[in-house]
C-alpha positions as CSV (number, residue, x, y, z in Angstrom):
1,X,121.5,141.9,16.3
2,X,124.7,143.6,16.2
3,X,127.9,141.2,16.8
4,X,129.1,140.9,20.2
5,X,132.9,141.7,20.8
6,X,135.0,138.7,22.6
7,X,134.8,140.9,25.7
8,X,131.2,141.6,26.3
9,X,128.1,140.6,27.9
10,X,126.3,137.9,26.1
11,X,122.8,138.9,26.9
12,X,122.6,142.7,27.7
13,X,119.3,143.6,28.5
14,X,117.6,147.0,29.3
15,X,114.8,146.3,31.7
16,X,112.2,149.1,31.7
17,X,110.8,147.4,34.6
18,X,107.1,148.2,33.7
19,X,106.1,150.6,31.4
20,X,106.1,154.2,33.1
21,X,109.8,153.3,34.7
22,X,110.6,155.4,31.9
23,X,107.6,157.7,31.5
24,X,109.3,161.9,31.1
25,X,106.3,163.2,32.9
26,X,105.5,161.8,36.3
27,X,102.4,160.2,37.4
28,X,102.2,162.0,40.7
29,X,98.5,160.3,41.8
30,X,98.8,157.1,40.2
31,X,99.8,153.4,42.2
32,X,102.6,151.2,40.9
33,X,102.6,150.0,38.6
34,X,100.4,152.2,36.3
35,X,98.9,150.6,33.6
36,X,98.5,153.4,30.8
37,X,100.0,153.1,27.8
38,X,99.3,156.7,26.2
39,X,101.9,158.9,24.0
40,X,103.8,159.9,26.8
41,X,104.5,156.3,27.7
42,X,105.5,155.6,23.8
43,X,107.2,158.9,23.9
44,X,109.4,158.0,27.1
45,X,110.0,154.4,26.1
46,X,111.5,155.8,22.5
47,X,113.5,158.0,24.7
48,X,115.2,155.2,26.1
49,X,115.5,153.1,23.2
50,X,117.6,155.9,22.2
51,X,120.2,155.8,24.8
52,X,119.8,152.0,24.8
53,X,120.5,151.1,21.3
54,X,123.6,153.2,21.0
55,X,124.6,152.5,24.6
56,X,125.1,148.4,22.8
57,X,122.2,146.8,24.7
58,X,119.9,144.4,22.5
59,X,116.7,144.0,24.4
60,X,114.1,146.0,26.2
61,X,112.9,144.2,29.2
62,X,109.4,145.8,29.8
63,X,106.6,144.8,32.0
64,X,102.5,145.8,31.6
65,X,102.4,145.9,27.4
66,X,99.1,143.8,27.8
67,X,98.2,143.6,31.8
68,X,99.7,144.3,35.2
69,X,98.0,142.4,37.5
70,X,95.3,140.8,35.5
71,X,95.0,139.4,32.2
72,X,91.1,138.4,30.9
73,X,90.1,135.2,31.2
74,X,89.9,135.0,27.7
75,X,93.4,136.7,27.1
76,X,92.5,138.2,23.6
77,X,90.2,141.0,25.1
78,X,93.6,142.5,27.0
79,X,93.8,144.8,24.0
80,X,92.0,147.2,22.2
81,X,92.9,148.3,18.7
82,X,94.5,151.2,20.1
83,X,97.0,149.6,22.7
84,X,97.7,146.8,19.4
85,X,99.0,149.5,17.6
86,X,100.9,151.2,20.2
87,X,102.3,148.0,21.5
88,X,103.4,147.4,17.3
89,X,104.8,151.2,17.5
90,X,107.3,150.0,20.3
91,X,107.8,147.0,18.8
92,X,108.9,149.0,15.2
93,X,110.9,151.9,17.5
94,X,113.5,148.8,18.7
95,X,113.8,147.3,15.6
96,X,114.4,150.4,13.9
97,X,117.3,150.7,16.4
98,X,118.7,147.2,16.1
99,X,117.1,146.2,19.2
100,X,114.7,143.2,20.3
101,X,111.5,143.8,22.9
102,X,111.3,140.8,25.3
103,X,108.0,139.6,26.8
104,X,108.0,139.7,30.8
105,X,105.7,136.7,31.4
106,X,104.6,136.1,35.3
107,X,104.6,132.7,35.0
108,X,101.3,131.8,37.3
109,X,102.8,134.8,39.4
110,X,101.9,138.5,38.2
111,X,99.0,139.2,35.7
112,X,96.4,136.4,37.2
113,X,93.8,138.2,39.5
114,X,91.2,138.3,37.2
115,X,91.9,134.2,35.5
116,X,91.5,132.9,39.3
117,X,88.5,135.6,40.4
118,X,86.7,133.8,37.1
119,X,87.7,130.5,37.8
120,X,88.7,129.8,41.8
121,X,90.2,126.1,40.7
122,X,93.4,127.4,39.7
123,X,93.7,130.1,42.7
124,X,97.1,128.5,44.6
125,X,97.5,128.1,48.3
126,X,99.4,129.9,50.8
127,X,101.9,127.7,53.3
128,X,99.2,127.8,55.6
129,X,96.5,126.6,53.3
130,X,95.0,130.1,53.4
131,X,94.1,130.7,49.6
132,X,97.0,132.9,47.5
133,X,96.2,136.2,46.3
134,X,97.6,136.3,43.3
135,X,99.5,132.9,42.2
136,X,98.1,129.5,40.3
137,X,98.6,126.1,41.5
138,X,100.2,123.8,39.0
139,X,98.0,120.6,40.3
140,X,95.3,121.9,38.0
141,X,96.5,121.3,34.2
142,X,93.9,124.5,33.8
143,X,96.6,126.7,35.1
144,X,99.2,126.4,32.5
145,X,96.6,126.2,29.5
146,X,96.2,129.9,30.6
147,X,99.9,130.6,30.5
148,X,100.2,128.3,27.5
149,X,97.1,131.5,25.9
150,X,99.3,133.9,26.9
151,X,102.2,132.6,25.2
152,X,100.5,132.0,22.0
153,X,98.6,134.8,22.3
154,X,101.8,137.1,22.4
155,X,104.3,135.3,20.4
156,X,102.1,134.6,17.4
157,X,101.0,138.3,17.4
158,X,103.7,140.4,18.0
159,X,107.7,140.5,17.5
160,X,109.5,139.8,20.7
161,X,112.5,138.7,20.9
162,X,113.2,137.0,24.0
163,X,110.5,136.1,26.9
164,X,111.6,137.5,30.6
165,X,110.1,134.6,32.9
166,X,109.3,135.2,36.6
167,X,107.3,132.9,38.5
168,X,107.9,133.9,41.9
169,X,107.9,137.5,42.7
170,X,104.8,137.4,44.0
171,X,104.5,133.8,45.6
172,X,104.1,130.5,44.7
173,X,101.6,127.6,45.9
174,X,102.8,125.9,48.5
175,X,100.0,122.6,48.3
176,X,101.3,119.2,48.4
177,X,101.4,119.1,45.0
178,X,103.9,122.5,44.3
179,X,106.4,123.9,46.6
180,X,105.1,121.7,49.3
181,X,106.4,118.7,47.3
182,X,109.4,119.6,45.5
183,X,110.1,123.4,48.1
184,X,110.3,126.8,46.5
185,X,113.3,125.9,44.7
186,X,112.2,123.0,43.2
187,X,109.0,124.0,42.0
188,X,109.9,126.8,40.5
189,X,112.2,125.1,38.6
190,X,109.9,122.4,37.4
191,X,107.4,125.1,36.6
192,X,109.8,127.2,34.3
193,X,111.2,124.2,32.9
194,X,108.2,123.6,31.6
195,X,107.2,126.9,30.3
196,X,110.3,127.3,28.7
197,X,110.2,124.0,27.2
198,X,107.0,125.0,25.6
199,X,108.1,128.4,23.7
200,X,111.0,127.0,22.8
201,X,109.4,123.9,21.3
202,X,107.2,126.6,19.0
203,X,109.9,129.2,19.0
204,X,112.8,128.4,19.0
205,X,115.0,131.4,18.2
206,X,113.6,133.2,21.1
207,X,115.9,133.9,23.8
208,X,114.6,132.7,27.4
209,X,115.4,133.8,30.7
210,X,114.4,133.1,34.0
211,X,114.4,135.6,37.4
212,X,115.2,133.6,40.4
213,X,113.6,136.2,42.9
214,X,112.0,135.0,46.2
215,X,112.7,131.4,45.5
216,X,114.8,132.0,48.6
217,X,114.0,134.9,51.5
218,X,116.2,137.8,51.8
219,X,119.7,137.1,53.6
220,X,119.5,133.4,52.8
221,X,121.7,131.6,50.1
222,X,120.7,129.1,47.6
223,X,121.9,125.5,49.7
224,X,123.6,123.0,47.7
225,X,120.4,121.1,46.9
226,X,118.6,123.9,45.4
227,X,121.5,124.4,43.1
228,X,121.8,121.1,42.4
229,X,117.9,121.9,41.2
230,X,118.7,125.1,39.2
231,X,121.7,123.3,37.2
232,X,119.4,121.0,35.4
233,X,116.9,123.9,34.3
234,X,120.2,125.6,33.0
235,X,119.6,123.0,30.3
236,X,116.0,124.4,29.2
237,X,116.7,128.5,29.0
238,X,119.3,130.5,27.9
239,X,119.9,132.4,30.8
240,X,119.5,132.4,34.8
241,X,119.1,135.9,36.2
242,X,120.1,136.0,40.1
243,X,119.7,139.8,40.8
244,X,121.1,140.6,43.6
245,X,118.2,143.0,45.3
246,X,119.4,142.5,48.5
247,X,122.7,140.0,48.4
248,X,122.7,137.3,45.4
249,X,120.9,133.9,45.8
250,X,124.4,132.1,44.8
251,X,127.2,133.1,47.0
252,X,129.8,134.9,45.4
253,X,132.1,132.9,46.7
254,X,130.5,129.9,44.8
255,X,129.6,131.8,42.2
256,X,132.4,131.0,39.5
257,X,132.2,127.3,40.0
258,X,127.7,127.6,39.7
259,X,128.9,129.4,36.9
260,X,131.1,126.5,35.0
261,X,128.6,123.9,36.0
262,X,125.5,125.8,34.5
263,X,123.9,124.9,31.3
264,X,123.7,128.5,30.2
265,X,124.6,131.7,31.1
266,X,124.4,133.5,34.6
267,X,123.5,137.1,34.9
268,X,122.8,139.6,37.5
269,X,121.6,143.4,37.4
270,X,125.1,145.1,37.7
271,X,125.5,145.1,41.3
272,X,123.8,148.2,42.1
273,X,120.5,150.2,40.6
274,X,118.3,152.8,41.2
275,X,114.6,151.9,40.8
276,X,112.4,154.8,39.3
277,X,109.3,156.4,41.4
278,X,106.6,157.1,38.6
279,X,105.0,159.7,40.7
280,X,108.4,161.8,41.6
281,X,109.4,164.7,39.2
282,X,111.9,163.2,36.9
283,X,114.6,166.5,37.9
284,X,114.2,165.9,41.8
285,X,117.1,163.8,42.1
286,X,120.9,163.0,40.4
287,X,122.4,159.6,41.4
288,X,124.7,158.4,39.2
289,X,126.7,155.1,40.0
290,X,128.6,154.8,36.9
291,X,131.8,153.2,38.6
292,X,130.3,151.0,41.2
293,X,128.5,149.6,38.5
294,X,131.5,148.8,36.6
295,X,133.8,147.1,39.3
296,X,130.6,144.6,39.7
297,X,130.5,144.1,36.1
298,X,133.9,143.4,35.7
299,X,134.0,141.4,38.8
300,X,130.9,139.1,37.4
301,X,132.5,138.8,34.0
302,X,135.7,136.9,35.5
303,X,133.8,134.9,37.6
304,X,132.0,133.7,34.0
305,X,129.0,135.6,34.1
306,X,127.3,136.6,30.2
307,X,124.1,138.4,31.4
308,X,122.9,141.4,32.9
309,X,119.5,142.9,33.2
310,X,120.3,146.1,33.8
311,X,117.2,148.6,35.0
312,X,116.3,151.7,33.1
313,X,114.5,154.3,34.2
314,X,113.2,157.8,32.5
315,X,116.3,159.5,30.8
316,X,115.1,162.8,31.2
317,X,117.0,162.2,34.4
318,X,120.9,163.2,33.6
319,X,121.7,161.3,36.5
320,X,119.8,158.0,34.8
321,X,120.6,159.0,31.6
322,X,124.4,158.5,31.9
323,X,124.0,155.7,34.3
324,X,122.1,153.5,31.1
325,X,124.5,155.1,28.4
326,X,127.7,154.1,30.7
327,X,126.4,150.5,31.4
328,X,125.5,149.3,28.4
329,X,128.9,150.4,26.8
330,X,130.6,148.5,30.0
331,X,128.7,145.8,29.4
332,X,129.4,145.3,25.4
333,X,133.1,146.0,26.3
334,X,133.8,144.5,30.5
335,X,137.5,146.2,29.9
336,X,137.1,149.9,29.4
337,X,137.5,152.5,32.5
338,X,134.7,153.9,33.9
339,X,135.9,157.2,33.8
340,X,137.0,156.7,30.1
341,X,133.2,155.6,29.4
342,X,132.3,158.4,31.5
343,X,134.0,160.7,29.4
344,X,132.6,159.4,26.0
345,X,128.7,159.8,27.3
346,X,129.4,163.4,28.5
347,X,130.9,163.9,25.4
348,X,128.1,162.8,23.1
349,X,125.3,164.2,25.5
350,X,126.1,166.9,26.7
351,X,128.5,168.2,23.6
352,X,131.6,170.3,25.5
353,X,133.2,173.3,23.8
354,X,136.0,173.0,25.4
355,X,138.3,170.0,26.9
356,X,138.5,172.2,30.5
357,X,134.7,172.3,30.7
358,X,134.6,168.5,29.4
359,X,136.9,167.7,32.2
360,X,135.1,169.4,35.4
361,X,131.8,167.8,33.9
362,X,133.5,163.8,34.3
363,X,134.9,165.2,37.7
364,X,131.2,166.6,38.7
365,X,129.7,163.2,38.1
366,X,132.1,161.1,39.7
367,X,132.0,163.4,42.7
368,X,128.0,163.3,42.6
369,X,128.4,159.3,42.7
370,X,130.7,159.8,45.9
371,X,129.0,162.4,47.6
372,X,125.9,159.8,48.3
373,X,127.3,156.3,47.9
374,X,130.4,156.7,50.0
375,X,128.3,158.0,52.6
376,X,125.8,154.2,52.8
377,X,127.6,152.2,55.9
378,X,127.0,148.7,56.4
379,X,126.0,148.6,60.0
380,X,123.1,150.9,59.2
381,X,121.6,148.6,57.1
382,X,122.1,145.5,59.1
383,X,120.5,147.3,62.3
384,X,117.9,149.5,59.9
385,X,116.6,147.0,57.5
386,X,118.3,143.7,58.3
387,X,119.5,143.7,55.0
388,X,122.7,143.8,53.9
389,X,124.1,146.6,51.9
390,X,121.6,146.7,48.7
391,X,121.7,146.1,45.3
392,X,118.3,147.8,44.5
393,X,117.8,150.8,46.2
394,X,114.5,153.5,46.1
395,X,113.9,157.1,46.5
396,X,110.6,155.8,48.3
397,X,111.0,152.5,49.7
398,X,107.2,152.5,49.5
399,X,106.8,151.4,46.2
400,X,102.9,151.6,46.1
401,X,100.9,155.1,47.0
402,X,98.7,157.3,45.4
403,X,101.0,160.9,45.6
404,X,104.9,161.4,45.9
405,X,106.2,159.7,48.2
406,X,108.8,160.1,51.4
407,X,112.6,160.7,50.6
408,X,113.3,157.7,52.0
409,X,116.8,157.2,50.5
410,X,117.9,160.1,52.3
411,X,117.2,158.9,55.6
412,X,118.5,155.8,58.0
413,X,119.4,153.1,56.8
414,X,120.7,154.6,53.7
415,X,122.2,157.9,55.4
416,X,121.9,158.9,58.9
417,X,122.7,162.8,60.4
418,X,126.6,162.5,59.4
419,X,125.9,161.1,55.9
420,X,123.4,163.4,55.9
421,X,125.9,166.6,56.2
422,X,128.2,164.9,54.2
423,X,126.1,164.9,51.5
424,X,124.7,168.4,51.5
425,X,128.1,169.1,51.3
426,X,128.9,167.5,48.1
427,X,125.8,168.9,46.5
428,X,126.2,172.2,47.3
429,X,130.7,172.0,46.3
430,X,128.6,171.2,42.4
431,X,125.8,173.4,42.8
432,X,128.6,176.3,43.6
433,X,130.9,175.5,40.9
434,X,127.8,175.0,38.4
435,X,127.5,178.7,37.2
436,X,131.1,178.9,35.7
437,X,130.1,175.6,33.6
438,X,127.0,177.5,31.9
439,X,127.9,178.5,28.1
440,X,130.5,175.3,27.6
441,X,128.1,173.3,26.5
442,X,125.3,172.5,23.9
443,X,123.3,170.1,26.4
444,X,120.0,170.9,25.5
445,X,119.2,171.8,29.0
446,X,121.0,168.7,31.0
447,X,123.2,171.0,32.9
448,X,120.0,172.9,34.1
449,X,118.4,169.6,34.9
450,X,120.8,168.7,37.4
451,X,121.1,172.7,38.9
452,X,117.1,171.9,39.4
453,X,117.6,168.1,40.8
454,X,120.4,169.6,43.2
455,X,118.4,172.6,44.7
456,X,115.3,170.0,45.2
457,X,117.8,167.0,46.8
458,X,119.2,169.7,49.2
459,X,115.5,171.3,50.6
460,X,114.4,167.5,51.0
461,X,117.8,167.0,53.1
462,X,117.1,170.1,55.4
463,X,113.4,169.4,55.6
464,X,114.6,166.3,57.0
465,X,117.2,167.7,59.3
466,X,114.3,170.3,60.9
467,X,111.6,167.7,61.7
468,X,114.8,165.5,63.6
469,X,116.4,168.2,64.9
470,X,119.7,167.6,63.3
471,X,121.5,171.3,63.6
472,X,124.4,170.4,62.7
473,X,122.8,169.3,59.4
474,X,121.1,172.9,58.8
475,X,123.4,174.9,59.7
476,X,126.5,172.7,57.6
C-alpha cells in the first residue's frame, strides 16, 4: 500500500458497487444487479482500476465476484474454473496497480436465497412473524456456519484485502431471539461483532468494515442508546461506514464527538454520489459533482472522520470519470481546491494544447456541476419523496427492470419545470461553446462523449416538457 500523507483519508475505498457498476457497454435488458462476469465486465473493472489507482484510492469495493443473491448451499460450487480465473485476473489487475480488492460479504443479508430455499431452519422472520425473504436468523448456530463457509471459502482462496460487511440492507430477523431482543441496532451489532471477530481471529491483516444501512429507517437518527451499541463494536472492525443515502444515521451535529468516542475510524460516501444504471448508454448523461464532493470531504475530515467509500461507476462516462479521478486525489490530500484538482484530471485526461483551451474545459465542468445541482431545492424533496435532500441520487430511481429505464432525475423531486429550463439552459451555453474546443485537445474522444451525453440529456428534458405540457420548457 502506498503511504498515506498526514492529511488524507485513512481508508479510501472505490466501491464498484456490484460488478457491472462499471461495465463500458450497457446491459440494456438485464435486472440489477446482473450477475455476468464476462470480458467486458473484466475489461470495465480494469478501466476503473486505472483511474482508481492513480486517483490514490487503495481498495476496490465490489459486490457479485461469487453470487448476488444466492450462494450454493455448498458454497464451493459458486464457481466454475472460468469465473476462478477471472475473479484471480481482477485480483492480479489491483495488485499490479498497488491496490487491494475487498470482499462485500452480506452478512446473513444478500447472497442467501438459495442456503434458506435448501434448508428453511435458518430462513429469518419478518416483525410480523411472516417468514423473511432473504435474511437468516442468528438463533440457529447453522446460520453463521454458512457465513463462517463463505469466509473461508473466500479468504483462503483468493487475495482480498479487506472484507466490506453488510448485514442489513436487505432486512434482518426480527424473532425473539434477534432484533426482537437486542432491536435493529443491537443485533446488528452483535451479529457483525461476531463476524468480524471471526476473520480477524484467522486474518488478521485484513481490514474490516461494517455498512450501517437500514439499522435505522430513513429520516430517523441513531438515539443515544444505539450509539452507545455501535461504540463497543468500534472495538472489533476497523471502520464504521454511515453513508449518508438519504441524511446520515449520526447526526452531524454529534458527529465529531461519535467520532472521538469510536474505537476506529468513521466514514461516509462523500456526501453526494451518482449511482450507475447498467442498462443506460454509458454517454447519455454528464454529472459531475467534483466540488460538492469536496466541501463534504473536507467537512468530515475536521469532524475526525478517516473513511470514505466512495462509488464508482463505468469511466467511459467523462462525467464519472473525473468525478472518481477528483475524489480519490481529495481524499489522499483533504486540503487541495477542487478546482485545482479539477485542473490536474483535465490535464492528465484529456491532454490540452493550450492553457486557454485548458481553462474553458475546468470552467465547462464546474458549470456542468451547477447547471443540475444548483437547480435540486429542498422543499421538493421533502413534499416529493419525504426525504431530505440526498446523498445517493439515480438516473432511474427504479433500480430493478428489464430495459432502460425513466429519466427520473430529471423530473420532481429532483427538478421540477423551472429547474427544468434552467437546466436546458446550462447544457445548451456548453453544447454551443463546444465546437470552438474541438482540435485543443488529445482526449481520445472525451470531448465527443460529452457533445453526445449533452444532445441525449437535452431530448430527454423536452420529451419531458411535451408529455407535461411545460412550454416554457420547449420553447427556452
Amino acid at each position: 500500500m502506498r503511504q498515506r500523507k498526514t492529511n488524507a483519508y485513512k481508508y479510501r475505498i472505490a466501491f464498484g458497487a456490484w460488478i457491472n457498476d462499471m461495465r463500458s457497454d450497457p446491459l440494456p435488458l438485464d435486472n440489477w444487479p446482473a450477475p455476468q462476469l464476462d470480458n467486458e465486465t473484466i475489461s470495465g473493472i480494469t478501466r476503473a482500476l486505472d483511474v482508481q489507482s492513480a486517483a490514490g484510492f487503495e481498495f476496490l469495493d465490489v459486490w457479485g465476484l461469487f453470487a448476488t443473491y444466492a450462494w450454493p448451499p455448498d458454497i464451493v460450487s459458486a464457481l466454475d474454473q472460468v469465473r476462478r480465473g477471472k475473479i484471480n485476473k481482477l485480483i492480479r489487475a489491483a495488485d499490479e496497480r498497488g491496490m487491494k480488492l475487498s470482499l462485500g460479504l452480506g452478512t446473513y443479508s444478500w447472497g442467501f436465497d438459495k442456503i434458506i430455499e435448501a434448508d428453511p431452519s435458518v430462513r429469518g422472520k419478518n416483525p410480523d412473524g411472516s417468514p423473511h425473504a432473504h435474511a437468516m436468523c442468528d438463533a440457529n448456530p447453522k446460520s453463521f456456519e454458512y457465513v463462517r463457509k463463505i469466509i473461508d471459502f473466500s479468504l483462503s482462496q483468493f487475495d482480498f484485502g479487506g472484507v466490506h460487511l453488510e448485514s442489513c440492507d436487505l432486512g434482518c430477523c426480527f424473532c425473539p431471539n434477534c432484533a426482537g431482543k437486542d432491536g435493529v441496532v443491537g443485533y446488528n451489532v452483535r451479529i457483525n461483532q461476531k463476524t468480524a471477530d471471526y476473520i480477524k481471529s484467522k486474518w488478521p491483516d485484513k481490514t474490516v468494515y461494517v455498512i450501517t444501512i437500514n439499522w435505522v429507517p430513513p429520516l430517523k437518527h441513531l438515539s443515544k442508546e444505539e450509539m452507545d451499541q455501535i461504540l463497543a463494536l468500534g472495538k472489533h472492525i476497523d471502520c464504521l461506514f454511515d453513508q449518508g443515502h438519504c441524511g446520515y444515521h449520526v447526526p452531524e451535529s454529534e458527529r465529531k464527538d461519535f467520532i472521538r468516542k469510536l474505537g476506529c475510524a468513521y466514514g461516509t460516501s462523500g456526501g453526494l454520489w451518482l449511482y450507475p444504471d447498467a442498462r443506460w448508454d454509458r454517454s447519455s448523461y454528464f454529472l459531475p459533482y467534483v466540488t460538492r464532493t469536496a466541501t463534504a470531504l473536507k467537512k468530515l475530515y475536521e469532524d475526525g472522520g478517516r473513511g470514505c467509500m466512495y462509488y464508482q461507476g463505468p469511466v467511459v462516462n467523462p462525467g464519472t470519470e473525473i468525478n472518481i479521478a477528483a475524489g480519490g486525489r481529495i481524499l489522499s490530500d483533504v486540503g487541495r481546491k477542487p478546482e485545482e484538482v479539477l485542473s490536474e484530471v483535465i490535464e492528465l485526461y484529456y491532454k490540452p494544447r493550450g492553457s486557454a483551451a485548458h481553462k474553458k474545459l475546468v470552467e465547462i465542468f464546474l458549470r456542468a456541476e451547477e447547471g443540475y445541482f444548483s437547480q435540486w431545492k429542498e422543499e421538493l424533496f421533502n413534499k416529493g419523496w419525504g426525504t431530505p435532500v440526498p446523498g445517493e441520487f439515480k438516473l432511474d430511481h427504479h433500480l430493478f427492470g428489464t430495459s432502460p429505464g425513466p429519466a427520473t432525475f430529471l423530473v420532481e423531486p429532483c427538478l421540477d419545470t423551472d429547474g427544468r429550463l434552467a437546466y436546458k439552459k446550462s447544457l445548451i451555453s456548453i453544447l454551443e461553446e463546444l465546437p470552438e474546443l474541438r482540435g485543443h485537445f488529445a482526449d481520445n474522444g472525451r470531448l465527443e462523449r460529452i457533445r453526445r451525453s449533452l444532445i441525449i440529456t437535452l431530448k430527454m428534458i423536452n420529451t419531458i416538457a411535451y408529455v407535461k405540457g411545460e412550454s416554457k420548457v420547449l420553447s427556452g
